[in-house]
C-alpha positions in Angstrom: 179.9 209.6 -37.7 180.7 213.4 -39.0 183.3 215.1 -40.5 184.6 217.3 -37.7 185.4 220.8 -39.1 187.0 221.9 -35.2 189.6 218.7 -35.4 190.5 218.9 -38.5 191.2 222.5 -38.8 193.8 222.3 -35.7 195.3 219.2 -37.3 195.8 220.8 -40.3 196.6 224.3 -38.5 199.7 221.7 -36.3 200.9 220.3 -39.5 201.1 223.7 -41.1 199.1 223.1 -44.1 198.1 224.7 -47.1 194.9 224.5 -46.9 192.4 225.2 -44.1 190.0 222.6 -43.1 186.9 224.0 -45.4 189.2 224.3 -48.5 190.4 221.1 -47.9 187.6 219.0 -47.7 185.7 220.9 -50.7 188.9 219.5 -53.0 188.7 216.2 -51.4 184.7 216.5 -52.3 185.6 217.7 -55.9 187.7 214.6 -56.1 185.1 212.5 -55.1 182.8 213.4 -57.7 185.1 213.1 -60.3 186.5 209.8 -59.7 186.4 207.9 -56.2 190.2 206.2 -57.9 192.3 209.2 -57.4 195.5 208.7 -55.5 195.0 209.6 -51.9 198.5 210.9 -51.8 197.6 213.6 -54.5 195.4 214.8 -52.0 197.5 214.8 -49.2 199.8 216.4 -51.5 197.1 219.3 -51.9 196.9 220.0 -48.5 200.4 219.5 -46.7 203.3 221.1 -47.4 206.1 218.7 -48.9 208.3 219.7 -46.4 205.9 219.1 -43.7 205.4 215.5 -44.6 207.5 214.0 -41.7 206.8 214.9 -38.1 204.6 213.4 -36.0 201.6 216.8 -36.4 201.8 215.8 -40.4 201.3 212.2 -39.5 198.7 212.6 -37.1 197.1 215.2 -39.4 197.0 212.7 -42.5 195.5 210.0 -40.1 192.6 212.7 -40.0 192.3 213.5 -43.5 192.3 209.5 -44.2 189.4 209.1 -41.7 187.7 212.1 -43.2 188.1 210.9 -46.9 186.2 207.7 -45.4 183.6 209.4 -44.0 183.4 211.6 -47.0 183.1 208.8 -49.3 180.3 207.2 -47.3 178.2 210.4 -47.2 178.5 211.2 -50.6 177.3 207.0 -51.5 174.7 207.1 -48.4 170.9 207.2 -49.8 169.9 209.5 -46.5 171.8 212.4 -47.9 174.3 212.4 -45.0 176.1 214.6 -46.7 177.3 217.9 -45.3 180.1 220.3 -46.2 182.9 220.6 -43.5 182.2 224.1 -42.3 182.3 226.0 -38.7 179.1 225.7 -36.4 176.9 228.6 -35.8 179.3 229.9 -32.6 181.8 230.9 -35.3 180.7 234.8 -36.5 178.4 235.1 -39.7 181.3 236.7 -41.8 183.8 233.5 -40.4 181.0 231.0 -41.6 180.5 232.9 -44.9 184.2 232.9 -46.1 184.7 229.3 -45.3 181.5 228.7 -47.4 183.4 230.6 -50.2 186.4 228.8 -49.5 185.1 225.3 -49.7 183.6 226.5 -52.5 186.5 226.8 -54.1 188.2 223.8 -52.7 185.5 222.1 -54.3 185.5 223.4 -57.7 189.5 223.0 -57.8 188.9 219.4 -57.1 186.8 219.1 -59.8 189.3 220.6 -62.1 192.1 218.7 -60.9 190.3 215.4 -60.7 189.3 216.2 -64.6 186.3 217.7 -65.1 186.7 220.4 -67.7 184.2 221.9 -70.8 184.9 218.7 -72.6 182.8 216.6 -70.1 179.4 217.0 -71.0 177.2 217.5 -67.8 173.6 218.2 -67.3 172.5 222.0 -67.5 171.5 221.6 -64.0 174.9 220.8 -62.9 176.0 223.5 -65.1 173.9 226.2 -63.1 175.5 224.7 -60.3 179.1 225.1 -61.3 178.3 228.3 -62.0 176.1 229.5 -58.7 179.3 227.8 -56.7 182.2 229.9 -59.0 179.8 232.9 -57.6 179.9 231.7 -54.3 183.3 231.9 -54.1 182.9 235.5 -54.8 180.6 236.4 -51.5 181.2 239.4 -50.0 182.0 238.6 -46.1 182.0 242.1 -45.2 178.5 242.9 -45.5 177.7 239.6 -42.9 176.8 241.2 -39.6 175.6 238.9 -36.7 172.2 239.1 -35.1 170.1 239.2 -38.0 168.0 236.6 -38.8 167.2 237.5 -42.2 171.7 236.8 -42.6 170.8 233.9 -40.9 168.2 232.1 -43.1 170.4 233.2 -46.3 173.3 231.4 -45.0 171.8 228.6 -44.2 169.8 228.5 -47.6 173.1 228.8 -49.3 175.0 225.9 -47.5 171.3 223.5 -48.1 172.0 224.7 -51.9 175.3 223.5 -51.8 174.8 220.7 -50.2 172.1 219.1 -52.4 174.2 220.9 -55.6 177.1 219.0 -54.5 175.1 215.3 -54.1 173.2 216.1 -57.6 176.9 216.5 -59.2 178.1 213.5 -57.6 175.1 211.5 -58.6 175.6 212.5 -62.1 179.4 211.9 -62.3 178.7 208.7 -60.6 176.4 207.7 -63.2 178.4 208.8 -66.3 181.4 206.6 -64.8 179.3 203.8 -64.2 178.1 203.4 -68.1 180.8 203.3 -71.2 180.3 205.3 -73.5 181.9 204.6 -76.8 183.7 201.6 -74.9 185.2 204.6 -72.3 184.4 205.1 -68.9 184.8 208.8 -67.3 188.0 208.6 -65.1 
């Protein structure tokens, strides 16, 4: 099973949320690494409008983001290195593809934030580089993505493996820091 970026972006697009299915499932990813104990709702919160909360496109739409925070979980635990960020296929134009990238980049490094990683946590410089290659990445230029090159092509798809693999590595690392006390504390 997959995260699918096409259903969840018209279930969020229905329910009118704030986020779009790329930003949404980098926060729910930032989460993830942070803590796997967050409050769902404080996702949900995230993503739907407060207002939005009650009709039967919200409801249907937060049955999808429960199913994809499942999924999530399970790629992000799974020793195959499942995991993939929840971005358009290759039909969607270069430039599309590129600013979701950014986007779930973004997502992702809000989650983070929110789910409490700040300067205070001491990480790896490895994970460091990472944080900062993704704040760049947030930064990409869409405008300069033209389709039909190949050359646009392999960069994009070299970006999202770096991603990808940057995102597992942080988890991994998270995951372990939670998993042993230090000084009688655990990371939450």
């Amino acid at each position: 099973m997959t995260v699918d970026y096409v259903a969840c972006r018209e279930a969020l697009e229905r329910a009118h949320a704030t986020l779009d299915a790329s930003e949404c499932h980098g926060v729910l990813c930032g989460l993830l690494c942070v803590t796997r104990q967050f409050p769902e709702e404080r996702w949900l919160n995230e993503v739907l409008e407060p207002g939005e909360s009650g009709g039967p496109e919200s409801a249907r739409c937060t049955k999808m983001l429960r199913s994809t925070r499942r999924e999530t979980e399970r790629q992000l635990e799974d020793q195959q290195f499942e995991f993939e960020p929840m971005l358009p296929d290759e039909e969607v134009s270069l430039m599309q593809r590129g600013a979701a990238l950014a986007r779930w980049c973004r997502g992702f490094l809000y989650g983070l934030a929110v789910g409490g990683l700040d300067d205070s946590v001491s990480t790896s410089e490895d994970v460091r580089e990472i944080l900062t290659d993704l704040s760049e990445f947030t930064r990409l230029d869409v405008s300069e993505l033209q389709d039909g090159t190949n050359a646009l092509e392999s960069d994009y798809a070299e970006l999202v493996e770096y991603v990808r693999v940057g995102v597992m590595l942080i988890h991994t690392e998270l995951k372990t820091r939670q998993e042993k006390p230090s000084g009688g504390n655990q990371l939450h």
